[in-house]
C-alpha positions in Angstrom: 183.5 102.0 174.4 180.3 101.8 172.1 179.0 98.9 171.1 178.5 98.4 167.5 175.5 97.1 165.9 177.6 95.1 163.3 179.0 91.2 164.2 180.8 88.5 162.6 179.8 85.3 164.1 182.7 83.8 163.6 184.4 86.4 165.9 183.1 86.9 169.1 182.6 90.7 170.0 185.7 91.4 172.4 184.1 95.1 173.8 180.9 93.3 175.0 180.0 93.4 178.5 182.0 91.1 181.0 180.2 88.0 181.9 178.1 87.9 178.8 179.2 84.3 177.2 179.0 84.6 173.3 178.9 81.4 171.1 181.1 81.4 168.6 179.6 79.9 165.2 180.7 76.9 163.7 180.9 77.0 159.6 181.9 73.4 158.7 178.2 72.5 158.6 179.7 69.7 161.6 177.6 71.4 165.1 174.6 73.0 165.5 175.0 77.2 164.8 171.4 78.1 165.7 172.1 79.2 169.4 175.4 81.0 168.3 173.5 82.6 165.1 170.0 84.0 167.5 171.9 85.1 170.3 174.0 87.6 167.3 170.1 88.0 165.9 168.8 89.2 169.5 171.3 91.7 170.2 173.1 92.8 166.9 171.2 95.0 164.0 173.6 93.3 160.7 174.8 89.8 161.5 177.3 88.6 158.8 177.5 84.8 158.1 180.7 84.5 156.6 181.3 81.8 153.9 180.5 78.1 155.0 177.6 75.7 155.8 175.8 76.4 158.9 173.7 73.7 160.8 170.9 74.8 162.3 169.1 72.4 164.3 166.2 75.3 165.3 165.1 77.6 163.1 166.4 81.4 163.5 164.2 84.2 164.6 164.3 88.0 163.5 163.7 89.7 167.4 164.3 93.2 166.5 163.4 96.1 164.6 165.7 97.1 161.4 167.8 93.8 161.2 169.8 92.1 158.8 171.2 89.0 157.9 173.4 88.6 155.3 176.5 86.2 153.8 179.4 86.2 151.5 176.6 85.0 148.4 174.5 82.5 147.1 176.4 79.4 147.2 179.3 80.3 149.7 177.4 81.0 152.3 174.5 78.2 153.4 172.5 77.8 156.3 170.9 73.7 156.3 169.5 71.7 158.6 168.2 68.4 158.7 164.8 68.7 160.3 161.8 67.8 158.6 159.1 69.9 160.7 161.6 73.6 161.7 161.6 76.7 159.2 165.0 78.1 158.5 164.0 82.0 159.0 161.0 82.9 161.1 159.3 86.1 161.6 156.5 85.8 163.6 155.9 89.2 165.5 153.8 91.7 164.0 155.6 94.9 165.3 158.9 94.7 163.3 160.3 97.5 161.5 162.0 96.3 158.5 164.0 93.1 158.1 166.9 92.7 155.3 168.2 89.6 154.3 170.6 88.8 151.2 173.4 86.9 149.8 172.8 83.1 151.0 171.4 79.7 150.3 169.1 78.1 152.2 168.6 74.4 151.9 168.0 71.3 153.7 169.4 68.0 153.4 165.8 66.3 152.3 162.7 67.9 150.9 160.6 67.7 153.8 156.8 66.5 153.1 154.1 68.9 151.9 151.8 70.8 154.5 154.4 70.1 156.8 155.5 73.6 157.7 159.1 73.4 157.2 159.7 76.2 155.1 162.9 77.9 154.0 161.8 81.8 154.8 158.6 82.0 157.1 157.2 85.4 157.1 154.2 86.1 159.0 153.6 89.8 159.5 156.6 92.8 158.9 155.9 96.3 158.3 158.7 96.4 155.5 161.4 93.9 153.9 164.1 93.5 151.7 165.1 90.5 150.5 167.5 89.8 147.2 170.2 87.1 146.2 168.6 84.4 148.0 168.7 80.7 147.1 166.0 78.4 148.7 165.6 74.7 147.8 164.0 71.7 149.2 161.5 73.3 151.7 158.0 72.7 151.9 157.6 76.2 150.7 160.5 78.1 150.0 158.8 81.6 150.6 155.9 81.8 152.7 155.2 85.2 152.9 152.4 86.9 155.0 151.3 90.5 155.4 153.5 93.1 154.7 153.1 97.2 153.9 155.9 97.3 151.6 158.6 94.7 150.6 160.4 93.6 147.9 161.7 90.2 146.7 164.7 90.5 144.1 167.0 88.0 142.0 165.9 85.0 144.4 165.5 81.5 143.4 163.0 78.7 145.0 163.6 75.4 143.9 162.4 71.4 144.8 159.9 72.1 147.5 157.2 70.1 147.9 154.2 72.9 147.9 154.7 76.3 146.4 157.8 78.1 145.7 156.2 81.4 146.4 152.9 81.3 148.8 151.7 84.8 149.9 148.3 85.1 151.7 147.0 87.9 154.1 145.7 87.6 157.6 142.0 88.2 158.9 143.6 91.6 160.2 145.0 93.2 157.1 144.6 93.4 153.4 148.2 94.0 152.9 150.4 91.0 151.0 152.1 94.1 148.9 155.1 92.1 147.5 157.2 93.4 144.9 159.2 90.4 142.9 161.6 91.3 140.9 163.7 88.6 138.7 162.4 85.9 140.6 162.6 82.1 139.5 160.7 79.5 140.9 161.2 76.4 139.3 159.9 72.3 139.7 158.6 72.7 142.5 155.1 70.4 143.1 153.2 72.9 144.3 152.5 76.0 141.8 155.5 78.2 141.2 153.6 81.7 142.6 150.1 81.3 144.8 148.7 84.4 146.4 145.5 82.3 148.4 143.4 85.1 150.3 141.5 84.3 153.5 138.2 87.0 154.7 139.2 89.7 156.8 137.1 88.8 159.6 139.3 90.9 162.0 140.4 94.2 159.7 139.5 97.4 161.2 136.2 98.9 160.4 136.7 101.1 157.6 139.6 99.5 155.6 139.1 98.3 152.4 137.9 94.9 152.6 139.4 93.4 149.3 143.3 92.5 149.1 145.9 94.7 147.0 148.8 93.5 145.3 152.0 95.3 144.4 153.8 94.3 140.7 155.8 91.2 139.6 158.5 92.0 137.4 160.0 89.5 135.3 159.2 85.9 137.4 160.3 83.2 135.7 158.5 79.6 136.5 159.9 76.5 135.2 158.2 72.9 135.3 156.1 73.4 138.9 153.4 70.6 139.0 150.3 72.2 139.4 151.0 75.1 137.7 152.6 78.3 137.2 151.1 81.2 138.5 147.2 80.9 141.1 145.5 84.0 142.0 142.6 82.8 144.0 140.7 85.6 146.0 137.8 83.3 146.3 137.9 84.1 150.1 138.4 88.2 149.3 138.8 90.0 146.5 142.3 90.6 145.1 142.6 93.7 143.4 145.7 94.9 141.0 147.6 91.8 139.9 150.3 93.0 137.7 152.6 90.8 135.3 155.8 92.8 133.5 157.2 90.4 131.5 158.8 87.3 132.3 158.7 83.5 131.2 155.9 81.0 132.7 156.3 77.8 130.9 156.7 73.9 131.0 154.3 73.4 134.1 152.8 70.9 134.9 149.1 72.6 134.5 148.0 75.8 133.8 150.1 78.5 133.2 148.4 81.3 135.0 144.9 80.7 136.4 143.3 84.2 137.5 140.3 84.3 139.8 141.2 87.0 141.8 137.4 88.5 141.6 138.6 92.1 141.7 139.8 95.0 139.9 142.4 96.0 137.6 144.2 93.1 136.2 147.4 93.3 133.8 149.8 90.8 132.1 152.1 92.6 129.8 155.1 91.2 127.9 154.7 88.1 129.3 156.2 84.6 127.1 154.0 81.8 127.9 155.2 78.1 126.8 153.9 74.0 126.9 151.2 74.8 130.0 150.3 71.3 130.5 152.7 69.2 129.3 156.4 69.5 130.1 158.9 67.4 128.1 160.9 67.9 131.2 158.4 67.0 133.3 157.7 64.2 135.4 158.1 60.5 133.9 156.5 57.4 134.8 158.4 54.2 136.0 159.3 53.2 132.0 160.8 56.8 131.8 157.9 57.9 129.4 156.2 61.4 130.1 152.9 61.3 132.1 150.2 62.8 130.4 149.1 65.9 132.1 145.9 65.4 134.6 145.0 69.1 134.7 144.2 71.8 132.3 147.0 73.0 130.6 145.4 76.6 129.9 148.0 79.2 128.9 145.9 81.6 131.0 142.4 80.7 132.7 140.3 83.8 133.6 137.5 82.6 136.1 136.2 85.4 138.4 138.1 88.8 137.4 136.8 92.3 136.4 138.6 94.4 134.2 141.5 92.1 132.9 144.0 93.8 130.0 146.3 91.4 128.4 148.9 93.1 126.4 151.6 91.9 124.0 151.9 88.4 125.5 153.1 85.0 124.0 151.4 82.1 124.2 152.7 79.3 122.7 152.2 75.1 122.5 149.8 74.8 125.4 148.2 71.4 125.9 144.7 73.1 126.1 143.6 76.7 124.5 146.3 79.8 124.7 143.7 81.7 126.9 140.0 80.8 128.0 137.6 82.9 129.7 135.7 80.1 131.7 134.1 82.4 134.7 130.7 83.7 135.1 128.9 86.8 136.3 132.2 88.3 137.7 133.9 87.7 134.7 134.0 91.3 132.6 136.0 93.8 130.9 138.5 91.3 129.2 140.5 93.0 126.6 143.4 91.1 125.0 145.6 93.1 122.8 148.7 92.8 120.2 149.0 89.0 121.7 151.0 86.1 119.1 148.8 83.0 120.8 149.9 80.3 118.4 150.3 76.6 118.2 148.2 75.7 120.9 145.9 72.9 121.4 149.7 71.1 121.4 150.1 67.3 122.8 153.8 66.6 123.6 154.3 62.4 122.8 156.2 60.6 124.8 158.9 60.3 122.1 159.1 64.1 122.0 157.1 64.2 119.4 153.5 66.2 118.7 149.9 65.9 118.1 146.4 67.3 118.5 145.7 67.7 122.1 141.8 68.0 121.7 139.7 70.0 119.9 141.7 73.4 122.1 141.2 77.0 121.1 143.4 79.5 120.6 140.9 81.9 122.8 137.9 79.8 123.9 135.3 82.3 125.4 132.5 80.2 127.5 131.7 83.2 130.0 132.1 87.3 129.9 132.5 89.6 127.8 136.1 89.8 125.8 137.1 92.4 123.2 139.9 90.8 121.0 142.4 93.1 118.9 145.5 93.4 116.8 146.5 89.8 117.8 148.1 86.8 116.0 145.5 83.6 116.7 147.3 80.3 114.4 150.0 79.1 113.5 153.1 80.3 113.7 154.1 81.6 110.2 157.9 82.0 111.1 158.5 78.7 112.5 161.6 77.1 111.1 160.8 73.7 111.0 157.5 74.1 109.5 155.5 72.4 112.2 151.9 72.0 111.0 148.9 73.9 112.8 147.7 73.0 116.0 144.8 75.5 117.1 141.2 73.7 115.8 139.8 76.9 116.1 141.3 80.7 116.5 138.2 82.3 118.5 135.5 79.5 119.8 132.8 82.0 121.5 129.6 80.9 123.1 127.8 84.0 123.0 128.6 86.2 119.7 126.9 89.2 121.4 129.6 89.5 124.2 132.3 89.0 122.2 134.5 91.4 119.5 137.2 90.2 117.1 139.2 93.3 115.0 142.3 93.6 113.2 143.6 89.8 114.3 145.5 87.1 111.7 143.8 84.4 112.1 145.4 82.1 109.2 146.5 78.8 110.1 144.0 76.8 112.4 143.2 73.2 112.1 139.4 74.2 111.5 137.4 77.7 111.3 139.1 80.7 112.3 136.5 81.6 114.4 133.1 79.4 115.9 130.3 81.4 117.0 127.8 79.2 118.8 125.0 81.4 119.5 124.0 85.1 118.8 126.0 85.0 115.9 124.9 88.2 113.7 125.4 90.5 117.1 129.0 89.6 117.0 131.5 92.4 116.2 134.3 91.4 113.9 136.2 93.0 111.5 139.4 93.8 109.1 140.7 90.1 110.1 143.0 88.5 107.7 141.9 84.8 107.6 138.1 85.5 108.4 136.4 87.1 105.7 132.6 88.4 107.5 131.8 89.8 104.1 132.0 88.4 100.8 130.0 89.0 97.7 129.9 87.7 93.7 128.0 86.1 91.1 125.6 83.5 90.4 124.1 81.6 87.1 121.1 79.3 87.5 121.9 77.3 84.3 119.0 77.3 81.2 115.9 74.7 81.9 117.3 74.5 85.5 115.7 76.2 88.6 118.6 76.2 91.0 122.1 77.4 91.7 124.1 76.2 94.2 126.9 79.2 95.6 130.0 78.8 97.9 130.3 81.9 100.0 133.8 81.6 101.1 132.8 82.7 104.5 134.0 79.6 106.4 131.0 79.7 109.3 127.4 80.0 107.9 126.3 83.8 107.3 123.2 85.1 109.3 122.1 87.2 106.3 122.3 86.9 102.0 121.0 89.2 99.5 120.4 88.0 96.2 120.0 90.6 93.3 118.6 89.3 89.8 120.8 90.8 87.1 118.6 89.4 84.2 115.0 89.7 83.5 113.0 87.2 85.4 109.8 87.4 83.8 107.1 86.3 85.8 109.2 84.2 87.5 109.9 84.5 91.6 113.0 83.5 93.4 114.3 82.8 96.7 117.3 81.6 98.8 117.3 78.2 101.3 120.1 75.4 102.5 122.4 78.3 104.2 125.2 76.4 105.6 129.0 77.1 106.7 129.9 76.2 103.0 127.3 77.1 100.5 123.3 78.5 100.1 121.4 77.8 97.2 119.4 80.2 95.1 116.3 78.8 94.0 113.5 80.2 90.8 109.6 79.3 91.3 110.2 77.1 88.1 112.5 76.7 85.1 114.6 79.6 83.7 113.9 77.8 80.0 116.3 78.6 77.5 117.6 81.6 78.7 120.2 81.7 81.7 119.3 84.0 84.9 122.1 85.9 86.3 122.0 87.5 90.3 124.5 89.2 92.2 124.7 88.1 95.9 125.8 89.2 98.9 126.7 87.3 102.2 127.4 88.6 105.9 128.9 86.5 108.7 127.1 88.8 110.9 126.0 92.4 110.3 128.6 94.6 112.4 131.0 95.2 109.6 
């Protein structure tokens, strides 16, 4: 008779060959089910775990091409142990074919400590994977995920581990981490919730692209991790096509998403960004009171990246600015569009409560080159309670020249909407509500007076006035000094006499408009 490639193993094949001894698994969580469960893994292609707790004193290791492992569902069936050093699931050859594994929970009886190794899945290398409806808590990673060509990651949870909840990095032999997430949630864990760490590819075969490609994240939700949220770092080799589809990141510890992938082709659409920096969930001190947060709190950090598009995100009551741009050389090609970034620069008191962080932009720009447009930078004018303005500025540039503001509402910041701190009149900025860059009107010096002082209205101080005379000035001269954010004054060679002198003025913010 055939042998099937299907097993139960609570039910002991009866049509396998005579003299092969088959442990029977034991699913009161009472014995150790490892040897039963690996000897169903070494010669079975789908191995079902009914429901039950399964001890596993070893951890279990994929040995074949096109397996699967599988259980009744998250929560009825569980695979434990109580070792602080073993990974649950292991895959650690680099020939495997594809590996499916769904429908369990995968926890052990104390979080293990970090750098320790004991993760809950443990994937070194797989050509492709499949793994969805999987709940993993109290590992020192819950997914550690190596190279793969093509798998995806749906509707699976990571929770309490003592590193990251999701940790993917590529080998020195291959650029390939292409993980597709889909619904995933990775929540208070004290790691960050998502880390993609690259390493050089010392070892990749001459000829292959020598910079890291990433495949989409759909809808990942992170939820009060301790160092952050999201980490892209390719400081070791370039990380190219991070893409973000929607999804929550909020209430960790520091920033929400810190990009430095130093590559190409960077998107984070849709995504709702909330309290980076400053959980009221978050971890308490020995009186119960919140502990202030120790790291940045950025909504999103962009350090080394070229050619990042932000698109219709919401960033909302971040300890520190919504987004800054903080890289150097490497940092290019930001363009941040249809965005609400509002009620940052927010301080959560211990009494739940709020205050002024700092002095925290909305966008704060201290490298590259960022084109800003269609976006909401203040407060938030539909908030029910009424909760006063955070942001101390909306836009806080350090180089005007490399930096364009259009069609943005910038009402409802602590101080100026936006603070250019050098090259001011090469900035680009235009039809903002909030920020007027142009304004013009009328001025009287006063009879036997030679001066006129004139608010502009402009809110930063304006790089150019021109001043008309409307009335005859006689042999008089006149000129314009004192330029500040607030006023300039108009000054006549000597007194007007009895007779007024009227001007018309004009001041720019900077001369792009």
């Amino acid at each position: 008779m055939a042998i099937s490639n299907d097993i139960n193993v609570l039910v002991p094949p009866t049509y396998y060959p005579s003299g092969y001894v088959f442990l029977q698994a034991d699913n009161s969580g009472a014995t150790d089910s490892a040897p039963a469960i690996q000897r169903a893994l070494d010669n079975f292609s789908n191995v079902y775990l009914p429901a039950g707790i399964y001890l596993l004193n070893s951890p279990l290791y994929i040995t074949r091409d096109n397996s699967k492992l599988y259980g009744a569902g998250c929560g009825a069936t569980t695979l434990t142990t109580g070792s602080s050093t073993n990974s649950i699931i292991s895959i650690t050859n680099t020939t495997y074919n594809f590996f499916t594994l769904h429908d369990l929970t995968i926890n052990r009886n104390t979080t293990p400590p970090a750098g320790s190794g004991a993760n809950g899945i443990n994937i070194a290398s797989i050509a492709q994977c499949l793994i969805y409806n999987v709940y993993v808590v109290k590992h020192d990673i819950a997914f550690n995920l190596g190279r793969v060509s093509w798998g995806v990651i749906q509707n699976c949870i990571a929770v309490k581990c003592a590193s990251d909840g999701f940790f993917m990095q590529n080998s020195i032999y291959s650029n390939e981490i292409q993980w597709i997430l889909i619904n995933t949630i990775s929540e208070a864990n004290k790691g960050y919730g998502y880390h993609v760490k690259s390493v050089p590819l010392n070892g990749h075969i001459s000829g292959d692209p020598a910079f890291i490609t990433l495949n989409p994240w759909i809808q990942p939700y992170t939820f009060n991790n301790t160092l952050g949220g999201i980490f892209i770092d390719g400081s070791a080799a370039d990380i190219n096509e991070f893409s973000l589809l929607g999804g929550y990141i909020g209430e960790d510890g520091g920033n929400a998403i810190t990009l430095n992938s130093r590559g190409l082709n960077n998107t984070l659409t849709d995504v709702n960004i909330q309290v980076a920096g400053g959980s009221p969930t978050g971890p308490r001190d020995s009186n119960g009171a919140l502990i202030v947060p120790k790291l940045d709190g950025y909504g999103i950090l962009l350090k080394e990246n070229i050619d990042v598009r932000i698109t219709g995100c919401t960033i909302n009551q971040c300890y520190a600015s919504g987004i800054a741009l903080a890289g150097t050389s490497l940092l290019n090609r930001v363009m941040i569009t249809g965005c609400r970034i509002v009620n940052n620069n927010f301080l959560i008191n211990t009494d739940f409560t709020h205050s002024l962080a700092q002095t925290f932009s909305g966008i704060e720009i201290s490298g590259g080159t960022c084109i800003i447009t269609g976006c909401c930078i203040g407060d938030d004018h539909n908030n029910p309670i009424n909760q006063p303005a955070t942001q101390y500025y909306g836009v806080k540039t350090y180089d005007g020249s490399k930096t364009t503001v259009v069609g943005c509402d910038l009402l409802g910041n602590v101080n100026t909407p936006i603070l250019i701190l050098n090259n001011a009149s090469r900035m680009v900025i235009s039809g903002n509500t909030g920020f007027i860059s142009k304004n013009s009107g009328t001025a009287t010096i006063p009879a036997f007076s030679s001066q006129v002082v004139v608010t502009h209205f402009l809110l930063v101080t304006p790089v150019f006035v021109l001043v008309t005379p409307t009335s005859n000035l006689g042999n008089l001269t006149y000129y314009v000094n004192q330029i500040d954010a607030t006023t300039f004054i108009i000054h006549t060679s000597a007194s007007v006499g009895s007779s007024p002198i009227n001007f018309s003025w004009v001041a720019f913010s900077q001369i792009n408009d």
